[in-house]
C-alpha positions in Angstrom: -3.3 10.4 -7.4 -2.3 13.6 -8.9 -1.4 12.1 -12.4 -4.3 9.2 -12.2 -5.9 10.3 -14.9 -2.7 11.0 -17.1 -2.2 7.4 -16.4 -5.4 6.0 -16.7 -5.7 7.4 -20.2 -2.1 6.0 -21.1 -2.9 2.5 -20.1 -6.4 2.5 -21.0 -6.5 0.4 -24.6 -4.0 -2.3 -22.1 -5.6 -2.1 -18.4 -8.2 -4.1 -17.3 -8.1 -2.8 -13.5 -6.6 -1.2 -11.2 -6.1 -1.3 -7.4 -6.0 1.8 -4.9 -2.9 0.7 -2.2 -4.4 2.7 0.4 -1.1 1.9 2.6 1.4 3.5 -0.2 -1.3 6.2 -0.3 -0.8 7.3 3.1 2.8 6.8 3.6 3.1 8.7 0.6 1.1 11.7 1.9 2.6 11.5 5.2 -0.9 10.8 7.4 -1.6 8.2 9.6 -4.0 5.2 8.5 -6.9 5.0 11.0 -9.2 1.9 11.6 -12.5 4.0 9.9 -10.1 5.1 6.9 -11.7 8.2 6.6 -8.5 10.0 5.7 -8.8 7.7 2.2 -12.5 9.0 1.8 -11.7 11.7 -1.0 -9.2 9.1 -2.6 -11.1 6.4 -2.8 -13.9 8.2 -4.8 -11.1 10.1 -7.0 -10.4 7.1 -7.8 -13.2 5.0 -8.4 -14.3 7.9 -10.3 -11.5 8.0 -12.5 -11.6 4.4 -13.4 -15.1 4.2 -14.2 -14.4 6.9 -16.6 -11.3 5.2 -18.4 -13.5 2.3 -18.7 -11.3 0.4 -16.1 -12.4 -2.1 -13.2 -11.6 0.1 -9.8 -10.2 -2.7 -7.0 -10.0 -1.5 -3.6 -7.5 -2.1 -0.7 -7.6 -4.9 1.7 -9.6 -4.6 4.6 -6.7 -5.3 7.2 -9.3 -5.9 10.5 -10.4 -9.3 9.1 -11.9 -10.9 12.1 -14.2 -7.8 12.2 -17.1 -9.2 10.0 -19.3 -6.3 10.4 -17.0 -3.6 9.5 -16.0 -5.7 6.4 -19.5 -5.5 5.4 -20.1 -1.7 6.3 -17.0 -1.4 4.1 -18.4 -3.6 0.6 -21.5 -1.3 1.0 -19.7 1.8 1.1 -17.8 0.7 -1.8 -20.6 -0.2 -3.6 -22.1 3.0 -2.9 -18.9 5.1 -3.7 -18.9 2.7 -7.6 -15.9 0.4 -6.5 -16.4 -2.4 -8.5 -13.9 -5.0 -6.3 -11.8 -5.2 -3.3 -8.4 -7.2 -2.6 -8.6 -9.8 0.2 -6.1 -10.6 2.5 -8.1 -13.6 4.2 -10.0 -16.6 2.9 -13.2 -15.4 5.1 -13.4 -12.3 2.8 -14.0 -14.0 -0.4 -17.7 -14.9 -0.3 -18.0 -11.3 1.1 -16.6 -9.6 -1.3 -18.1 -12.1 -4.1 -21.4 -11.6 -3.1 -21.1 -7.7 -2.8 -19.6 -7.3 -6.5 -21.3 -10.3 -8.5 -24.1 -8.7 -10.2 -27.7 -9.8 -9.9 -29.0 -11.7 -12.9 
């Protein structure tokens, strides 16, 4: 995260996304990975931030709690709301979520 936008700017004329591993994240900086994820709040929007202004498509982690429907949903808005522009999926049930959440209106 510390050299994001070193390599955002490298990559910029060849990326068309990238994707925050919040896992490798928190390993990384040595804190444990709650069910809210509020210890990825600043990172998230660091990031999200960043890619926007490389002109680069900002992909989210997966949302590991899968059979928690709710949450998910809580979660696409907050992305939304943060200027995530997609989100990995780790289970089929996710897809129409996260399709409906990042497909634009017409």
């Amino acid at each position: 995260m510390a050299n994001l936008k070193k390599i955002l700017k490298a990559g910029q004329s060849r990326f068309v996304a990238a994707a925050f591993g919040a896992d490798d994240f928190t390993a990384d900086f040595e804190v444990y990975r709650s069910d809210n994820d509020k210890e990825l709040d600043f990172a998230r929007k660091w990031f999200a931030l960043n890619c926007h202004a490389f002109g680069v498509v900002s992909v989210d982690t997966p949302y590991v709690l899968f059979k928690d429907q709710d949450g998910f949903k809580r979660e696409l808005e907050f992305l939304k709301s943060i200027g995530m522009k997609a989100k990995l999926a780790i289970h089929p049930t996710q897809v129409d979520l996260i399709n409906q959440a990042f497909t634009p209106s017409a």
